[in-house]
DRENLOVEX-793725 format. One record per residue: residue in one letter; x, y, z negated of N, C-alpha, C in turn. Coordinates in nm, 3 decimals. Layout:
residues N
{res a, n_u X, n_v Y, n_w Z, ca_u X, ca_v Y, ca_w Z, c_u X, c_v Y, c_w Z}
...
//
This chain:
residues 145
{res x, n_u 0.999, n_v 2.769, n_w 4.398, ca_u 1.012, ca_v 2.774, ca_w 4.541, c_u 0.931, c_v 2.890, c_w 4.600}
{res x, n_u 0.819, n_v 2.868, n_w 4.543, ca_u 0.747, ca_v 3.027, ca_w 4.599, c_u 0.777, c_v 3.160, c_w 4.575}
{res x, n_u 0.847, n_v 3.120, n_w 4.404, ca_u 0.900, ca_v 3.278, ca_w 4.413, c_u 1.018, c_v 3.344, c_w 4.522}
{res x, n_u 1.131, n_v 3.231, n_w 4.518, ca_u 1.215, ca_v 3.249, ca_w 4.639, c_u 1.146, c_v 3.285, c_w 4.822}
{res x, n_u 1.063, n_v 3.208, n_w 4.828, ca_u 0.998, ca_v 3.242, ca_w 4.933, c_u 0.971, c_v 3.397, c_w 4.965}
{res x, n_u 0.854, n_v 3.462, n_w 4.875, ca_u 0.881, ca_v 3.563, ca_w 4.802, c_u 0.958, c_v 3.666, c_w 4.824}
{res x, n_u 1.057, n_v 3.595, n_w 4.735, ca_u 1.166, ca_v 3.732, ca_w 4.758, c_u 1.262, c_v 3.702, c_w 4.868}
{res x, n_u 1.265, n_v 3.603, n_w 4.965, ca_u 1.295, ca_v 3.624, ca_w 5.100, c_u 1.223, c_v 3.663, c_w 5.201}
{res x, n_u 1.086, n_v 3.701, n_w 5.168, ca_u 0.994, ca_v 3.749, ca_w 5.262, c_u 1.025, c_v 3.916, c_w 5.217}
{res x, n_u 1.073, n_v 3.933, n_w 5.107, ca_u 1.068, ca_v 4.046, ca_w 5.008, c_u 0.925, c_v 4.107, c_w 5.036}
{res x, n_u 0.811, n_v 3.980, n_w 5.025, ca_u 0.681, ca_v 4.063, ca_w 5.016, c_u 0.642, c_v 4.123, c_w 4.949}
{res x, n_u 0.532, n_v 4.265, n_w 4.972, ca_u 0.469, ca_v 4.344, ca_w 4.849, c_u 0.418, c_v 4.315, c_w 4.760}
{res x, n_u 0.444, n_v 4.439, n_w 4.667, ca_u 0.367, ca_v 4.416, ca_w 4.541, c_u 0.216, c_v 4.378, c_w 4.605}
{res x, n_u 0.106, n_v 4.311, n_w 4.494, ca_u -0.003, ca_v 4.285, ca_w 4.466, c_u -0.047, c_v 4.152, c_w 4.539}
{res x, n_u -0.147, n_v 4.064, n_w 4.547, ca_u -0.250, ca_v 3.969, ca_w 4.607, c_u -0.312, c_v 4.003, c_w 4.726}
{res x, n_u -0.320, n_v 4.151, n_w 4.755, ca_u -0.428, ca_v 4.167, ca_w 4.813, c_u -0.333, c_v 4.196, c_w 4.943}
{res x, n_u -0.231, n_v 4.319, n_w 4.943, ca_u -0.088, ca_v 4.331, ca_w 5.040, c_u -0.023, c_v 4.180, c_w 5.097}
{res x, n_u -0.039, n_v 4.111, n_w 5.010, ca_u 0.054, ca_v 3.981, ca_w 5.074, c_u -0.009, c_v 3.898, c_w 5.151}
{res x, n_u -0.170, n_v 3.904, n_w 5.098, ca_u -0.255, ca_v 3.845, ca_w 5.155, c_u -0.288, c_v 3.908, c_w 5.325}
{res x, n_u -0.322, n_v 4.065, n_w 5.327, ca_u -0.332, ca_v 4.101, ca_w 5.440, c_u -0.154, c_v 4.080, c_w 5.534}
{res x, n_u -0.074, n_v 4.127, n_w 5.439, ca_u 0.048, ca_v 4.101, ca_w 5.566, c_u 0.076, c_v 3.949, c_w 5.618}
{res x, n_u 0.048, n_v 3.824, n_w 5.528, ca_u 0.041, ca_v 3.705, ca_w 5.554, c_u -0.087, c_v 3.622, c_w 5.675}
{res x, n_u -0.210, n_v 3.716, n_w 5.639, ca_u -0.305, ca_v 3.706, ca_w 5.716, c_u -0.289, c_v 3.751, c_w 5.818}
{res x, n_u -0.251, n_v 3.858, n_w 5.896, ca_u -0.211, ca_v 3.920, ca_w 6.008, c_u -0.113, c_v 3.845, c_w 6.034}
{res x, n_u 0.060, n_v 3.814, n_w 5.960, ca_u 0.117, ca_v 3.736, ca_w 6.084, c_u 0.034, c_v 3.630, c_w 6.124}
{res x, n_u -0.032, n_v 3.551, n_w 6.050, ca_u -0.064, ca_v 3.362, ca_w 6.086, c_u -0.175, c_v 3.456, c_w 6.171}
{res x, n_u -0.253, n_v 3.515, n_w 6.202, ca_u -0.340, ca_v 3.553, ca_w 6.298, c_u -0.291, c_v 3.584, c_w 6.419}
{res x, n_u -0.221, n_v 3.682, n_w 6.469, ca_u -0.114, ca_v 3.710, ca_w 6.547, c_u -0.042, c_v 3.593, c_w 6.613}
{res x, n_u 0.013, n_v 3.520, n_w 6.524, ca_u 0.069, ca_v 3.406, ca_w 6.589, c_u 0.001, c_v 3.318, c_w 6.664}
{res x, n_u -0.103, n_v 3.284, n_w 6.575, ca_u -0.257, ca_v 3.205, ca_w 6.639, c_u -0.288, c_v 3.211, c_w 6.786}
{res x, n_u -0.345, n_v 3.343, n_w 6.781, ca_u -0.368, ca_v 3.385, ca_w 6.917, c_u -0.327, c_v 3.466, c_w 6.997}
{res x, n_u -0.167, n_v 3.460, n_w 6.950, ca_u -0.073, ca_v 3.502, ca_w 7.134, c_u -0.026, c_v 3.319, c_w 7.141}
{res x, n_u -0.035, n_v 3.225, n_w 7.048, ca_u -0.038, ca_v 3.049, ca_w 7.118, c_u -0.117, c_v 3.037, c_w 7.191}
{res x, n_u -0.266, n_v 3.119, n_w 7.182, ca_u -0.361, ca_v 3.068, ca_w 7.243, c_u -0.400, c_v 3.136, c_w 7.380}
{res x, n_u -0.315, n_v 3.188, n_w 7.383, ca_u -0.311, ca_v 3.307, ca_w 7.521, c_u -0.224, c_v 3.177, c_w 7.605}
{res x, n_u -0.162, n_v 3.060, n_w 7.552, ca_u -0.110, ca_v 3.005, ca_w 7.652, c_u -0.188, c_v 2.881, c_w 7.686}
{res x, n_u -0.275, n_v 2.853, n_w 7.532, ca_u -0.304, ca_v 2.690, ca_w 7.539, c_u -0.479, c_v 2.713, c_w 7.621}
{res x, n_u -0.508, n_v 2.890, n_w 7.610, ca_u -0.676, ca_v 2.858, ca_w 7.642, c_u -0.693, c_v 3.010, c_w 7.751}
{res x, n_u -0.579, n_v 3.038, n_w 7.836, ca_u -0.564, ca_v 3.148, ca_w 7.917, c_u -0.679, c_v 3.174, c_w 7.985}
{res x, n_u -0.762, n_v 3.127, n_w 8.029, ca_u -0.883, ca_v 3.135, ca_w 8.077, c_u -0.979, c_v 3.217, c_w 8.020}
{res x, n_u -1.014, n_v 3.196, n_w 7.894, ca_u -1.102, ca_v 3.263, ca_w 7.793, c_u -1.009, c_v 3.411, c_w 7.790}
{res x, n_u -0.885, n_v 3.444, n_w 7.793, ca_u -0.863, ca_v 3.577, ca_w 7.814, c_u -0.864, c_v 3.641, c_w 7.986}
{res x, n_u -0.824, n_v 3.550, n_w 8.057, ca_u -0.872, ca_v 3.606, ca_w 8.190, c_u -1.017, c_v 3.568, c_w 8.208}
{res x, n_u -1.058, n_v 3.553, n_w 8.154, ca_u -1.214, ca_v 3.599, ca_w 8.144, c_u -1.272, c_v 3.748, c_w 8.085}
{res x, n_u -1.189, n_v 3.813, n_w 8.020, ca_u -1.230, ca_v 3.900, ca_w 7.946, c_u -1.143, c_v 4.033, c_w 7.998}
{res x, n_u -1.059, n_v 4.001, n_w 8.046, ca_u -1.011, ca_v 4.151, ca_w 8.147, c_u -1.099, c_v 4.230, c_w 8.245}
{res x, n_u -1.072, n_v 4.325, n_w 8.219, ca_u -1.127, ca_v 4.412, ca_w 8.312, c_u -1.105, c_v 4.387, c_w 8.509}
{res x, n_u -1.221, n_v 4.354, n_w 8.551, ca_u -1.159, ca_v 4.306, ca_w 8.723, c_u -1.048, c_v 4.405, c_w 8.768}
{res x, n_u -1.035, n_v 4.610, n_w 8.720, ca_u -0.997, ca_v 4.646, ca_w 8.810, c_u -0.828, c_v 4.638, c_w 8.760}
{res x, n_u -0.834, n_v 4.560, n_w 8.650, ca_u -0.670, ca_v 4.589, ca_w 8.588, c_u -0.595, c_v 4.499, c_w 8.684}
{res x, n_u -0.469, n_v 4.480, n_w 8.684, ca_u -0.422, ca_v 4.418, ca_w 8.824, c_u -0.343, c_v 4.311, c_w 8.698}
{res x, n_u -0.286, n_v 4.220, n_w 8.802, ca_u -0.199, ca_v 4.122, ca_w 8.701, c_u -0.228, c_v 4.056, c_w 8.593}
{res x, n_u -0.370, n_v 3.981, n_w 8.615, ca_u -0.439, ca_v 3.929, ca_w 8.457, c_u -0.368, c_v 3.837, c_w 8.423}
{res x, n_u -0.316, n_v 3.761, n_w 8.496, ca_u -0.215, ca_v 3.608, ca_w 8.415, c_u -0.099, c_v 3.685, c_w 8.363}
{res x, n_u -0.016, n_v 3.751, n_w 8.406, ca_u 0.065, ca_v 3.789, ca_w 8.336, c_u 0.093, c_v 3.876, c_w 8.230}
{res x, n_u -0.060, n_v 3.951, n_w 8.237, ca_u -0.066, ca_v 4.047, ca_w 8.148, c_u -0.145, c_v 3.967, c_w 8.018}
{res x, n_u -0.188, n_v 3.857, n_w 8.034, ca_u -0.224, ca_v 3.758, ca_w 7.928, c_u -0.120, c_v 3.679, c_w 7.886}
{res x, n_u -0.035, n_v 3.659, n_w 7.976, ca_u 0.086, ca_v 3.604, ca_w 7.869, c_u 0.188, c_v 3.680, c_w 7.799}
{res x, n_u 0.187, n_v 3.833, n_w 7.873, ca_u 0.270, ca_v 3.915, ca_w 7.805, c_u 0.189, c_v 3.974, c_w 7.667}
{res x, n_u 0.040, n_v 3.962, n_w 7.681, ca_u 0.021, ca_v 4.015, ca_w 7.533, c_u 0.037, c_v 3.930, c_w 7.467}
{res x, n_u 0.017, n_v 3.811, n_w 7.494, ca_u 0.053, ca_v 3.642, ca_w 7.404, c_u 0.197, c_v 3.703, c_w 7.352}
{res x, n_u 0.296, n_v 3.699, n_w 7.428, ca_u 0.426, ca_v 3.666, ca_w 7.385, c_u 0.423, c_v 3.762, c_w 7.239}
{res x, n_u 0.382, n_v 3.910, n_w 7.308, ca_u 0.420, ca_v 4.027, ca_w 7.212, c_u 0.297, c_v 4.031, c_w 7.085}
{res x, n_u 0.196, n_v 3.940, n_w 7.085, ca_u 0.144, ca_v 3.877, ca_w 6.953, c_u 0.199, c_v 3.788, c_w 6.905}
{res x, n_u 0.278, n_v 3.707, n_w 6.922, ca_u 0.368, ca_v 3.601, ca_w 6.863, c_u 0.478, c_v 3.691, c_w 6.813}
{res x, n_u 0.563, n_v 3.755, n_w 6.863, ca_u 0.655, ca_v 3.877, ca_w 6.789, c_u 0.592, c_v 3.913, c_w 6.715}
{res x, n_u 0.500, n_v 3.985, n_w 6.722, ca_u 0.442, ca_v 4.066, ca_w 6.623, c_u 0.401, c_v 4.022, c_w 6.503}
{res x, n_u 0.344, n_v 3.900, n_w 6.491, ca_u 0.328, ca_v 3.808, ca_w 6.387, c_u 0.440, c_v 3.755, c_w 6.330}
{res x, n_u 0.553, n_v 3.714, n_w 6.410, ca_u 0.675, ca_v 3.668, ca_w 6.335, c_u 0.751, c_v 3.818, c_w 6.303}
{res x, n_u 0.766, n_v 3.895, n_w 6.353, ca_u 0.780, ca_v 4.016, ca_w 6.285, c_u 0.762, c_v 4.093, c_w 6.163}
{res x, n_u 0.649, n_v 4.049, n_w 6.155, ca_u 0.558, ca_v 4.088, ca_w 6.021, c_u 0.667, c_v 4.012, c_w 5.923}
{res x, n_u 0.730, n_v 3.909, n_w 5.958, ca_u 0.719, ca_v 3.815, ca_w 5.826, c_u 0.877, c_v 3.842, c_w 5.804}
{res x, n_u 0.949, n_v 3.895, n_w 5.889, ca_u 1.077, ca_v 3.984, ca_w 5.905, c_u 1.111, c_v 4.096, c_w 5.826}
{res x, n_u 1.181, n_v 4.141, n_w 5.701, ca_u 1.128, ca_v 4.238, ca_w 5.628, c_u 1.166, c_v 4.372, c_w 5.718}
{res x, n_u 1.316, n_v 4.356, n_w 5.757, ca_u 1.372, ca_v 4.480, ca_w 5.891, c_u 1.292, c_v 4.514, c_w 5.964}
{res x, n_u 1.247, n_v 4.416, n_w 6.023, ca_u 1.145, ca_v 4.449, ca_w 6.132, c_u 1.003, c_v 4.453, c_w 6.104}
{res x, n_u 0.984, n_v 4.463, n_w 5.977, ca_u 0.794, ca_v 4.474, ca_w 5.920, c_u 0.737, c_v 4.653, c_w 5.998}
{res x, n_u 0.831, n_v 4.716, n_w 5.982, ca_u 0.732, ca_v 4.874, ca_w 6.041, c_u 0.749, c_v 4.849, c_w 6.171}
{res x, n_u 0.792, n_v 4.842, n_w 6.256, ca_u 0.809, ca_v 4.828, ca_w 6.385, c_u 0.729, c_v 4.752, c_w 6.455}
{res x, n_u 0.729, n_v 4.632, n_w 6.390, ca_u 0.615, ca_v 4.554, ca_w 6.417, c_u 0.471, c_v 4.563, c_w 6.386}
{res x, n_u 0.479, n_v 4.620, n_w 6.302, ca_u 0.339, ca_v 4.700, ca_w 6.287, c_u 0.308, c_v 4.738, c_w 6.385}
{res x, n_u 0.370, n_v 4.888, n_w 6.422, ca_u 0.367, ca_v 4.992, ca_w 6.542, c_u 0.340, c_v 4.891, c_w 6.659}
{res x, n_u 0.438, n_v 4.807, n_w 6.666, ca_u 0.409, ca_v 4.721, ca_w 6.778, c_u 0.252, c_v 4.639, c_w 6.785}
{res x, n_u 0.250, n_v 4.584, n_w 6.683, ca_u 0.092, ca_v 4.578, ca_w 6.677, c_u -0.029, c_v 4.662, c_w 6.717}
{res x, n_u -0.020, n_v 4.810, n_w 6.659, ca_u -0.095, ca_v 4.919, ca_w 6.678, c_u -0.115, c_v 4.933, c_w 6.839}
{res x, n_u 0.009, n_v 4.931, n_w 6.868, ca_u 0.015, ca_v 4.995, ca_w 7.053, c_u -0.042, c_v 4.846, c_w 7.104}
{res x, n_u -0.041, n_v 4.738, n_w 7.075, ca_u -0.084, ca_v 4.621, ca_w 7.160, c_u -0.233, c_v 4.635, c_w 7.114}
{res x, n_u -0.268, n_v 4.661, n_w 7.022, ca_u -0.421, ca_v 4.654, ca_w 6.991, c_u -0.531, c_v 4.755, c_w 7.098}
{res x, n_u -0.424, n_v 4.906, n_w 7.090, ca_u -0.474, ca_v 4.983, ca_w 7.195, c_u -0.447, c_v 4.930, c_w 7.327}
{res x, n_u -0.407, n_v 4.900, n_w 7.361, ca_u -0.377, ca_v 4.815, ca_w 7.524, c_u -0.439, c_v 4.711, c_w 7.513}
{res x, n_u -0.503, n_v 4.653, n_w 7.455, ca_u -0.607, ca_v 4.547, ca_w 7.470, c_u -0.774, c_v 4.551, c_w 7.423}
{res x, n_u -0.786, n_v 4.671, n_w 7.413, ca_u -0.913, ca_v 4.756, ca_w 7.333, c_u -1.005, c_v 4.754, c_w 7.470}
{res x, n_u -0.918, n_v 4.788, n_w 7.600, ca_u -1.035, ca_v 4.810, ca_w 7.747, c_u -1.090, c_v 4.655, c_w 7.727}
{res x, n_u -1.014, n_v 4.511, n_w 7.720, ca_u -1.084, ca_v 4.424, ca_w 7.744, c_u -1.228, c_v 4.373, c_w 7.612}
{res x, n_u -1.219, n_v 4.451, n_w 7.488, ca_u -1.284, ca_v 4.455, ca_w 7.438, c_u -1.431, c_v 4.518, c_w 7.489}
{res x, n_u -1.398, n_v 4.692, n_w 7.531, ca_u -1.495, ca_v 4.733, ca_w 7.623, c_u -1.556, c_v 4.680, c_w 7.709}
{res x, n_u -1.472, n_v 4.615, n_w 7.786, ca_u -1.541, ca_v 4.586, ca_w 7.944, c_u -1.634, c_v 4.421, c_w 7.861}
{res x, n_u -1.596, n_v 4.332, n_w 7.763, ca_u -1.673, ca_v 4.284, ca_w 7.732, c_u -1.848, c_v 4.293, c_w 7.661}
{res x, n_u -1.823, n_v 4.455, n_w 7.585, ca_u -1.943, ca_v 4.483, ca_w 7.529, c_u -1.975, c_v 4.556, c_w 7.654}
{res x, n_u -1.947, n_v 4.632, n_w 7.753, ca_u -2.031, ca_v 4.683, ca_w 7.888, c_u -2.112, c_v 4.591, c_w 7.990}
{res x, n_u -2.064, n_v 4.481, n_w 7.941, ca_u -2.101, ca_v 4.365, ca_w 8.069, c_u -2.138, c_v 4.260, c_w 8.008}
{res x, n_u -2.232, n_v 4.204, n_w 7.912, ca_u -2.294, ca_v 4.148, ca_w 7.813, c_u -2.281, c_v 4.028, c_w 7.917}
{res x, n_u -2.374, n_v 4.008, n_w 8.012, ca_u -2.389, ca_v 3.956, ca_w 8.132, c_u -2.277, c_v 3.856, c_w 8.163}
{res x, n_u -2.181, n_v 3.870, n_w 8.166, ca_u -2.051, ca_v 3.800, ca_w 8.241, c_u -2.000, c_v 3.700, c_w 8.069}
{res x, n_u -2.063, n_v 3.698, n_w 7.963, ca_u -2.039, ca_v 3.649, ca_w 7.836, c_u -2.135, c_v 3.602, c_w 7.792}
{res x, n_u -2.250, n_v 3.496, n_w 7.837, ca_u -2.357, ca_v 3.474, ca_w 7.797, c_u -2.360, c_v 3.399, c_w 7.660}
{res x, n_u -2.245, n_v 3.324, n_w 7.600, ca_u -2.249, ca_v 3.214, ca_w 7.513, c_u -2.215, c_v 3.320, c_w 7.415}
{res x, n_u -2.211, n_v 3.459, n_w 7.431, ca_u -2.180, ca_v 3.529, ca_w 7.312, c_u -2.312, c_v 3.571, c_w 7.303}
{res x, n_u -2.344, n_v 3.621, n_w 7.156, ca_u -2.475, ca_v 3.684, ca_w 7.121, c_u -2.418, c_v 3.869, c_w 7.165}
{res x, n_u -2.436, n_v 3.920, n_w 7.232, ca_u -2.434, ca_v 4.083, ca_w 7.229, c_u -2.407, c_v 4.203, c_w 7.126}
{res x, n_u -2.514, n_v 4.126, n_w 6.987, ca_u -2.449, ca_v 4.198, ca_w 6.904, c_u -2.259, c_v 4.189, c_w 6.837}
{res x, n_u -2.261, n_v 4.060, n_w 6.873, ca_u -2.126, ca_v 4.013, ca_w 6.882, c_u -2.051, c_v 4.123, c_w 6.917}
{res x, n_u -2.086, n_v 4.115, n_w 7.033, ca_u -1.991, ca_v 4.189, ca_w 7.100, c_u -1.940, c_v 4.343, c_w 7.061}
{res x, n_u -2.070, n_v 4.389, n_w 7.047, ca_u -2.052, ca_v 4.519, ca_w 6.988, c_u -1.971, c_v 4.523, c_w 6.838}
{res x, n_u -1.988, n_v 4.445, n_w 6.763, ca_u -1.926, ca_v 4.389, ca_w 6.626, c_u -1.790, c_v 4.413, c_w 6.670}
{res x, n_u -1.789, n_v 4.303, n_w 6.740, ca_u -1.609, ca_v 4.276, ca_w 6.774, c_u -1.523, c_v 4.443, c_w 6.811}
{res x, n_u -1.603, n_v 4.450, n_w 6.893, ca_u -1.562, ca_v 4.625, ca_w 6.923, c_u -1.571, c_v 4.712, c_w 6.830}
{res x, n_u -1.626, n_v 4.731, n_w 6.716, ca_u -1.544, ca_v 4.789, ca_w 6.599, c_u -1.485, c_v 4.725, c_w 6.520}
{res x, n_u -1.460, n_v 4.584, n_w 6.499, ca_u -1.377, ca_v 4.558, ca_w 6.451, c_u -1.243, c_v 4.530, c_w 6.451}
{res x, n_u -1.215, n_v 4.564, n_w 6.583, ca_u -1.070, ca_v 4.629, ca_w 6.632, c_u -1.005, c_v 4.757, c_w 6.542}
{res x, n_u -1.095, n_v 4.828, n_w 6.526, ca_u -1.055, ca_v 4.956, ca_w 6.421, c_u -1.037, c_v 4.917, c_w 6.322}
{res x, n_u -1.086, n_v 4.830, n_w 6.283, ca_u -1.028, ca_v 4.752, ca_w 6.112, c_u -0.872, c_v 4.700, c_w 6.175}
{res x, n_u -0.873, n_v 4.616, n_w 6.230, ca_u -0.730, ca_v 4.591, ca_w 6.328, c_u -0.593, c_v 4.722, c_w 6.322}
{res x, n_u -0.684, n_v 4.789, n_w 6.431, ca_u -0.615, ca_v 4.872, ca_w 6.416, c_u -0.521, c_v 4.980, c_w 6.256}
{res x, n_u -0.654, n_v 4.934, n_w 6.180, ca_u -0.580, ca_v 5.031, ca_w 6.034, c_u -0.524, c_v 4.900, c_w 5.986}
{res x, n_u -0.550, n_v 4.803, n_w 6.008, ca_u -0.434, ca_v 4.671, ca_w 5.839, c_u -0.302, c_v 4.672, c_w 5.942}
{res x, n_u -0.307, n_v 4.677, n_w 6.076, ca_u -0.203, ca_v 4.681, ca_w 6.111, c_u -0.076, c_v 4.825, c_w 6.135}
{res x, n_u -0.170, n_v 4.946, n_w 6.135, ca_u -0.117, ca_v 5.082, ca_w 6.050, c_u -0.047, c_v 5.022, c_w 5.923}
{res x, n_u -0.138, n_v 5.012, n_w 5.871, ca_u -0.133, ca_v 4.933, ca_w 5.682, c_u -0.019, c_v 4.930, c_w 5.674}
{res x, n_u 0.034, n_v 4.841, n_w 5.741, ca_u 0.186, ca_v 4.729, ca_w 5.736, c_u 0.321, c_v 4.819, c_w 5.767}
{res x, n_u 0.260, n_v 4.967, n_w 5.821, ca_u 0.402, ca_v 5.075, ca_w 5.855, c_u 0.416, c_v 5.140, c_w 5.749}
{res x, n_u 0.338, n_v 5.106, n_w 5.617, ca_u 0.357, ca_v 5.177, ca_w 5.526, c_u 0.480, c_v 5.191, c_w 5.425}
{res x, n_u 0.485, n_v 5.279, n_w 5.370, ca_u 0.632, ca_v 5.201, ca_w 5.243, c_u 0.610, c_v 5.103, c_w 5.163}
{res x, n_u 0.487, n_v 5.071, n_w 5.104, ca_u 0.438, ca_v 4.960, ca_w 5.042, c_u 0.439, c_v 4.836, c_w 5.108}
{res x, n_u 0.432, n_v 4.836, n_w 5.243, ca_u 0.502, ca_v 4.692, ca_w 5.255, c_u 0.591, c_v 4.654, c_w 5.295}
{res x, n_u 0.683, n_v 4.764, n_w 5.303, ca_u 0.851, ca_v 4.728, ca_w 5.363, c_u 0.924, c_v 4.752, c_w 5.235}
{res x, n_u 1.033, n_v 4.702, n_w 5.232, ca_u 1.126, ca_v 4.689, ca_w 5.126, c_u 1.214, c_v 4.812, c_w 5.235}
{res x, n_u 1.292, n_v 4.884, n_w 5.138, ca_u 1.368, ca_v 4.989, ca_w 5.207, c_u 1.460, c_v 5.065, c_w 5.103}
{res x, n_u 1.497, n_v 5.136, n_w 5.115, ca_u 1.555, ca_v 5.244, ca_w 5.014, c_u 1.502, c_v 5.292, c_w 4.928}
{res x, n_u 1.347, n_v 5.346, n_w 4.973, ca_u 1.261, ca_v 5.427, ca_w 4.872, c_u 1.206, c_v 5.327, c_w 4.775}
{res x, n_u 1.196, n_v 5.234, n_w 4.822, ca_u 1.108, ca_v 5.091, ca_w 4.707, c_u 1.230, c_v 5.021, c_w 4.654}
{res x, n_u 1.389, n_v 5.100, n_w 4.675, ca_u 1.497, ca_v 5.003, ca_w 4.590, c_u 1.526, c_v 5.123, c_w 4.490}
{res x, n_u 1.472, n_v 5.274, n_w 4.545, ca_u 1.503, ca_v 5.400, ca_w 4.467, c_u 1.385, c_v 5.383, c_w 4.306}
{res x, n_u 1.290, n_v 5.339, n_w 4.339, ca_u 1.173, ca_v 5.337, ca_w 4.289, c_u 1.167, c_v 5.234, c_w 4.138}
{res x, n_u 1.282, n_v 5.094, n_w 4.171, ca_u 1.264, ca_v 4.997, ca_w 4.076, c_u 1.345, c_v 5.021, c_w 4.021}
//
């Protein structure tokens, strides 16, 4: 059953690829749910001068739930990547405005914060990662076997 799984996910070679593309969708999915079930904790974390925080918290919700079920889409694995990449940068200011304003986040420790803010750049590259040829099945990886 798993191998079929598998080869209907037509996931990549190795443990470590399946693991990060599997880890990123179930993450992704996680928390664009939670953009609906705990909206508060993200309109908490927007920037005051951005306009439209409820909706712009459910629109990154929605397009993290794509993006995660995307991932698991083999057609749509690079795209969704990309799509990942560009949502990560469009949600990078509310990362900022959280490490600028320590103050308005007291139940976080600070260094936290700063943490979290580079660890968006790890973000940002596993979800690069995923536009690669190594984890899409395509022509060149059917030229290859």
């Amino acid at each position: 059953m798993i191998k079929k799984l598998s080869a209907a996910l037509q996931l990549p070679e190795g443990w470590w690829r399946k693991l990060l593309l599997l880890g990123l969708a179930a993450f992704f999915i996680n928390v664009g749910v939670d953009h609906f079930v705990n909206p508060n904790f993200y309109l908490g974390i927007m920037p005051p001068s951005f306009p439209l925080h409820l909706e712009a918290v459910y629109i990154s919700g929605v397009f993290e739930i794509l993006g995660g079920i995307g991932l698991l889409i083999p057609a749509l694995r690079r795209f969704s990547g990309w799509g990942l990449v560009a949502l990560l940068v469009a949600v990078y200011p509310a990362n900022i405005y959280m490490a600028i304003t320590p103050e308005a986040f007291p139940d976080i420790p600070v260094v936290l914060l700063y943490v979290r803010l580079a660890f968006q750049f790890v973000f940002f590259y596993w979800a690069y990662s995923l536009t690669k040829d190594s984890f899409n099945p395509g022509p060149r990886a059917l030229q290859a076997a």
